[in-house]
Backbone as ProteinMPNN parsed JSONL, in Angstrom:
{"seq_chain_A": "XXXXXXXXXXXXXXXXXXXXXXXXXXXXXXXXXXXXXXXXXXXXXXXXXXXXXXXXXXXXXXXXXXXXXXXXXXXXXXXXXXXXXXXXXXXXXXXXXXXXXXX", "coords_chain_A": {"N_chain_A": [[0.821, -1.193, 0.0], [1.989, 1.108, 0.839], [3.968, 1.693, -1.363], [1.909, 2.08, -3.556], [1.135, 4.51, -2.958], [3.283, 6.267, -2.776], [3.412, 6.048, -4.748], [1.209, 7.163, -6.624], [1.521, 9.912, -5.361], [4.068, 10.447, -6.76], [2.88, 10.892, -9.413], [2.001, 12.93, -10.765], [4.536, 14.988, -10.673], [6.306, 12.755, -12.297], [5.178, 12.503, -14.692], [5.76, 15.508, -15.67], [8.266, 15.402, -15.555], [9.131, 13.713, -17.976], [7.408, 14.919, -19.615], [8.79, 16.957, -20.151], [11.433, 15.511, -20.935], [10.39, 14.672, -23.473], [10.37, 16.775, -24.71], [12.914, 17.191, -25.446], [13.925, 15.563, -26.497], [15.293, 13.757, -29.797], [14.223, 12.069, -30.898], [11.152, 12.266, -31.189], [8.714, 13.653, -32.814], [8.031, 16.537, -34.506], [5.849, 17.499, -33.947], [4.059, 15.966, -32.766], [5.976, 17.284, -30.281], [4.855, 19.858, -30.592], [2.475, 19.296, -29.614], [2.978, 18.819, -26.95], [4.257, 21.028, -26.003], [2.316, 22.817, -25.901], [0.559, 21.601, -24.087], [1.673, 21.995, -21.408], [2.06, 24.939, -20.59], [-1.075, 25.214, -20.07], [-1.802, 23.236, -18.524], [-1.133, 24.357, -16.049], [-1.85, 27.012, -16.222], [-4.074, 29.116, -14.666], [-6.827, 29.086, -15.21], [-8.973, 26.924, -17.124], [-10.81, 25.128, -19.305], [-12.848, 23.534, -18.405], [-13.879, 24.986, -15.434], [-11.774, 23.979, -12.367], [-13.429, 23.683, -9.789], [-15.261, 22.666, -10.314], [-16.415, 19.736, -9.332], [-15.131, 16.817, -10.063], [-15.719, 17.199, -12.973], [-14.248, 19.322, -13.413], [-11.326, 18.324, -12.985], [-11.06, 16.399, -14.388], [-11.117, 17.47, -17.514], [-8.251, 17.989, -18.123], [-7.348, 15.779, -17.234], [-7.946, 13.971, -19.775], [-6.476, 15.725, -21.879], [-4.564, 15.338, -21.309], [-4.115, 12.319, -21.576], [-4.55, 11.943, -24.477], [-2.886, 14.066, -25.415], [-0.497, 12.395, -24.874], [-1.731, 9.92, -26.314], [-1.165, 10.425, -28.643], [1.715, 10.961, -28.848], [2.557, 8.257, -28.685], [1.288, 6.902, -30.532], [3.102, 8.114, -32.499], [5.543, 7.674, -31.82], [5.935, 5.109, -30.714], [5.068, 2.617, -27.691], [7.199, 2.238, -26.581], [9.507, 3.969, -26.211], [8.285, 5.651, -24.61], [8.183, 4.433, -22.187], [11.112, 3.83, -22.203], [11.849, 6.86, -21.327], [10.25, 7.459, -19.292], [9.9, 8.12, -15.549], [9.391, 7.787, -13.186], [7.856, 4.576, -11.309], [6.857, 1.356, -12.427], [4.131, 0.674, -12.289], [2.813, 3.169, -11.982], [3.586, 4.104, -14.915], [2.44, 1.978, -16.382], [-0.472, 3.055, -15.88], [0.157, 4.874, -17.597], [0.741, 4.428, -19.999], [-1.635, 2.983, -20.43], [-4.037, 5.083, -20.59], [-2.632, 6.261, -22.911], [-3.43, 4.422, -24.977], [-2.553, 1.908, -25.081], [-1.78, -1.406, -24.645]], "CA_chain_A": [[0.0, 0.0, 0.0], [2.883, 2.5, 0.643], [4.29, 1.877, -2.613], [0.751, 2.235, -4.612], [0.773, 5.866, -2.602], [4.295, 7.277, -3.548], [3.535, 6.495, -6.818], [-0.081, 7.968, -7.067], [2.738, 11.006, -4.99], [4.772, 11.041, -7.443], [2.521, 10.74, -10.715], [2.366, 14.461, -11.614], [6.355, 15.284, -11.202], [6.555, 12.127, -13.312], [4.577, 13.104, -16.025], [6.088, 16.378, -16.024], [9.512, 14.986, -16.386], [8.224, 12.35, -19.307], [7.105, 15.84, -21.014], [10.893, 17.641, -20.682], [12.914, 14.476, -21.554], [10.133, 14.091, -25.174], [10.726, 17.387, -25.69], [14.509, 17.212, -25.811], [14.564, 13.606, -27.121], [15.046, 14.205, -30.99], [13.409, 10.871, -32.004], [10.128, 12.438, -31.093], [8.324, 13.896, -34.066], [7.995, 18.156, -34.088], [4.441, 17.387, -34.5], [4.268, 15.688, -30.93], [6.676, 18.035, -29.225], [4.283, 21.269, -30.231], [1.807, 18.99, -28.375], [3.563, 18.53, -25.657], [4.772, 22.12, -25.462], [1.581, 23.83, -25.711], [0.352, 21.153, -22.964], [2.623, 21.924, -20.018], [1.499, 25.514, -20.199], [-2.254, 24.799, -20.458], [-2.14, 22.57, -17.198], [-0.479, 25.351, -15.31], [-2.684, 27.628, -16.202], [-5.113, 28.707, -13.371], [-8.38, 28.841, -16.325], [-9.362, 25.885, -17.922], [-12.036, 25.058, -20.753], [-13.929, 23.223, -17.619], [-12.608, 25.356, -14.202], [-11.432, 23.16, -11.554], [-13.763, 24.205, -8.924], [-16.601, 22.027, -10.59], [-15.615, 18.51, -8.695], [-15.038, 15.506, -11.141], [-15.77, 17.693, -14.267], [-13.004, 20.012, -13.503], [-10.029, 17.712, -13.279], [-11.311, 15.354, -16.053], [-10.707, 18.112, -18.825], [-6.881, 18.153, -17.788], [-6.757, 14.273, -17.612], [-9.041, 13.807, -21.122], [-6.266, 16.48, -22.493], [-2.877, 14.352, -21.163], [-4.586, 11.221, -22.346], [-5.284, 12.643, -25.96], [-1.369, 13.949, -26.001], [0.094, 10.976, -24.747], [-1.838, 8.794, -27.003], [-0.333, 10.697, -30.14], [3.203, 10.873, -29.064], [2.777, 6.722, -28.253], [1.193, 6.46, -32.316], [3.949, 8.589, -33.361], [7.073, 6.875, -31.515], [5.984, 4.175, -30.411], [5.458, 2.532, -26.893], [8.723, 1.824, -26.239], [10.378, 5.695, -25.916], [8.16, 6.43, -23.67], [8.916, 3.615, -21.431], [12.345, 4.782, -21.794], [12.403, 7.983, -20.586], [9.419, 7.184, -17.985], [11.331, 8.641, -14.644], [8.743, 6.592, -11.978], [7.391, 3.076, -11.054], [6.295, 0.246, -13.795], [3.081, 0.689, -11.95], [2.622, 4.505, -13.096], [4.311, 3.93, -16.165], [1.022, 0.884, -16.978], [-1.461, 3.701, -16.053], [0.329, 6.348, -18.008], [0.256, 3.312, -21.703], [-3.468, 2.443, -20.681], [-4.236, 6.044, -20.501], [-2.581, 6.164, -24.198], [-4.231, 3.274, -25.627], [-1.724, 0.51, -25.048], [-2.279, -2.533, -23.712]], "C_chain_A": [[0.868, 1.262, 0.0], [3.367, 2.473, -1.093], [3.547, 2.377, -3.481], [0.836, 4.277, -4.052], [2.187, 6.327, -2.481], [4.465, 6.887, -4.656], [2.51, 7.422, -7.392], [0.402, 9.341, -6.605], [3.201, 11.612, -5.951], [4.087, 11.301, -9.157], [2.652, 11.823, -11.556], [3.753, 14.901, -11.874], [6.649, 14.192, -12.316], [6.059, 12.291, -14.803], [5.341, 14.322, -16.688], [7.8, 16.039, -16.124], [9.59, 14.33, -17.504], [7.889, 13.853, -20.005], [8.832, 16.51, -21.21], [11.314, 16.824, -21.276], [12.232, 14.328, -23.123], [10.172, 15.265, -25.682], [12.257, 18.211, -26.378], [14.928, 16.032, -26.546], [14.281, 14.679, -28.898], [14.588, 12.787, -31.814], [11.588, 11.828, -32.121], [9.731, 13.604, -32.127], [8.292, 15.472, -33.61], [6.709, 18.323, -33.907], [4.073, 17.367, -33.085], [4.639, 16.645, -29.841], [5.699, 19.542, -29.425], [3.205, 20.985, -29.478], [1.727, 19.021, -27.136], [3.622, 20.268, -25.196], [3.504, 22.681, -25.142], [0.414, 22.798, -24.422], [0.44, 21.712, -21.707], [1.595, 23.359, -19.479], [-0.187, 26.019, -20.071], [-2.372, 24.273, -18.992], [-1.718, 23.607, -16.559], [-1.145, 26.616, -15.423], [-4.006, 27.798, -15.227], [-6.531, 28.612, -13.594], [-8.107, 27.371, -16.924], [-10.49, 25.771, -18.654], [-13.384, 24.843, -19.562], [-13.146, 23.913, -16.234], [-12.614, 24.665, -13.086], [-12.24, 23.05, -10.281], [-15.1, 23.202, -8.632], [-16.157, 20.261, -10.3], [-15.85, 17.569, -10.405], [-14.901, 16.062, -12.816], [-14.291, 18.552, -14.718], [-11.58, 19.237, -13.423], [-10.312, 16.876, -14.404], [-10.659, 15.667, -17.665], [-9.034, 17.845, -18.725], [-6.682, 16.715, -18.178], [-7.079, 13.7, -18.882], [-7.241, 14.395, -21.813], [-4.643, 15.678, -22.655], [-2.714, 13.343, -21.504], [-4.448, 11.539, -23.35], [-3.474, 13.169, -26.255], [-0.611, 13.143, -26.252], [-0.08, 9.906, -25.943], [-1.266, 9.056, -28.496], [0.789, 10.739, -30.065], [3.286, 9.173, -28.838], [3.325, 6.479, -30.062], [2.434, 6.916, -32.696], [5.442, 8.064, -33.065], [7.233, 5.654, -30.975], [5.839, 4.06, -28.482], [7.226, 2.6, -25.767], [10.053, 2.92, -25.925], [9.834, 6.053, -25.403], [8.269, 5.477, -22.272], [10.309, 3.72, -21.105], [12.301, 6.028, -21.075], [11.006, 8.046, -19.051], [9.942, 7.284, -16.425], [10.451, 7.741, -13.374], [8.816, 5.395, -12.259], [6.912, 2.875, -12.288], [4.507, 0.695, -13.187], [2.294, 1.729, -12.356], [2.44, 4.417, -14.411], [2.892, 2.947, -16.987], [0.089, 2.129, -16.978], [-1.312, 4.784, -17.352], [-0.123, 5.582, -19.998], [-0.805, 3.221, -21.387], [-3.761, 4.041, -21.249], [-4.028, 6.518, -22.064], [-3.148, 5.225, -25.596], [-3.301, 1.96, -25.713], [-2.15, -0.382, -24.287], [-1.207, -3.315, -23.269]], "O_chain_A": [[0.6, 2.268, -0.657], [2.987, 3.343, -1.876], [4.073, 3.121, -4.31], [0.574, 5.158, -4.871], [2.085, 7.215, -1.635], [5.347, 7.176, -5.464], [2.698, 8.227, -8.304], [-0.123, 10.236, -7.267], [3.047, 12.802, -6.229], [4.783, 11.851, -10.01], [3.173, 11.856, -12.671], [4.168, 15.157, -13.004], [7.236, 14.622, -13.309], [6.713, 12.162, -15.838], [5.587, 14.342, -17.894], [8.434, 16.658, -16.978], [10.623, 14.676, -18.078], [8.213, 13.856, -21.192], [9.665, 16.477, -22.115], [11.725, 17.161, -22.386], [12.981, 13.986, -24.038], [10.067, 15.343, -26.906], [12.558, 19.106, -27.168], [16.006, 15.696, -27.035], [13.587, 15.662, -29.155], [14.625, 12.565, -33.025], [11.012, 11.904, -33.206], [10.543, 14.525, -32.22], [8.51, 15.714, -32.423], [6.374, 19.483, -33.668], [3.837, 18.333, -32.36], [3.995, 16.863, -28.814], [5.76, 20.352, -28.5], [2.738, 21.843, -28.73], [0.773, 19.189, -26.377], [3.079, 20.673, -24.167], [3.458, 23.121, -23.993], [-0.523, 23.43, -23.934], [-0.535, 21.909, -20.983], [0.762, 23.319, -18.574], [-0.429, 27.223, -19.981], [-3.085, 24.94, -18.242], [-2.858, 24.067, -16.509], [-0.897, 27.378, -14.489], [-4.816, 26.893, -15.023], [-7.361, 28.253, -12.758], [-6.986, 26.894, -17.099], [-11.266, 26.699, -18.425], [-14.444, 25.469, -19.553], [-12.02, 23.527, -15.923], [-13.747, 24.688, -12.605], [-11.745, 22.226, -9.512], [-15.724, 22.949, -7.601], [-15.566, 19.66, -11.198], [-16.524, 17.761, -11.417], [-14.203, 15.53, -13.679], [-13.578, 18.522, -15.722], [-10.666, 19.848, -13.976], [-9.527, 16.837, -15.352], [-10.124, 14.965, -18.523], [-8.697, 17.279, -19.765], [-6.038, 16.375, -19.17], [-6.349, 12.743, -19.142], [-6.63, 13.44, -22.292], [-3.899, 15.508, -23.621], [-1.588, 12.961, -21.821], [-3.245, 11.292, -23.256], [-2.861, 12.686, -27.207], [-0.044, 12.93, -27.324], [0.813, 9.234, -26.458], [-0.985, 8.187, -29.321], [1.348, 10.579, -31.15], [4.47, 8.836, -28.839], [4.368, 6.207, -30.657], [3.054, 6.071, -33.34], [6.341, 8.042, -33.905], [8.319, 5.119, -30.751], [6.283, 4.988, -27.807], [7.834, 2.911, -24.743], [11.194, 2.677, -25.533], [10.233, 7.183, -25.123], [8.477, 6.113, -21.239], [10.716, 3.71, -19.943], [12.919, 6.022, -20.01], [11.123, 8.712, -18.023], [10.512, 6.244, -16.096], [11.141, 7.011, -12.663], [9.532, 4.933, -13.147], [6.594, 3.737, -13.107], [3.756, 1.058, -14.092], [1.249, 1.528, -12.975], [1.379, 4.601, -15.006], [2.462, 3.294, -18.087], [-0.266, 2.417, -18.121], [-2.227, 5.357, -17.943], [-0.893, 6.021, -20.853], [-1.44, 3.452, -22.415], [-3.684, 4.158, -22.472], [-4.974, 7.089, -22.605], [-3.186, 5.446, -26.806], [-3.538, 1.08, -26.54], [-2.859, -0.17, -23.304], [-1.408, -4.266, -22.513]]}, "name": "protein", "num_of_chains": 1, "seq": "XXXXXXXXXXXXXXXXXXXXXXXXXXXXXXXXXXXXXXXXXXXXXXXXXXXXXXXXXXXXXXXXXXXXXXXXXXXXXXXXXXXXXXXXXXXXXXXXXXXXXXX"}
């Protein structure tokens, strides 16, 4: 149980390292990386399309939006580079491929 809860801890810093390292990696397509870029500052942003305030609806848009990136930098490089640079647990790392459409 500790383990399952410094990973669900660490999931956001992990993600947000997994976006720096694909948008310095130069396998990853330019296509992807303007995804990625115009991501980061989008979540960080204190507006959103749905605003956070509205329970379940408001974090959904954010997770809908990291899903939906993810799953095009997977198509476009494959599982397997983002498993590489994946900086957490295998356990993360499964939610973060489901989340993209991998199985």
């Amino acid at each position: 149980m500790r383990t399952d809860v410094r990973a669900l801890a660490g999931f956001v810093p992990d993600c947000a390292v997994l976006f720096g390292r694909l948008l310095r990696d130069p396998r990853v397509p330019r296509r992807s990386k303007v995804l990625v870029a115009a991501l980061i500052p989008y979540l960080a942003l204190p507006f959103d399309l749905i605003p956070d305030f509205i329970p379940v609806a408001g974090q959904l848009d954010d997770a809908i939006l990291v899903a939906f990136v993810l799953r095009r930098v997977v198509r476009h490089t494959g599982p397997e580079l983002v498993r590489e640079l994946w900086p957490g647990p295998d356990s993360s790392l499964r939610v973060v491929l489901r989340a993209a459409g991998c199985r």
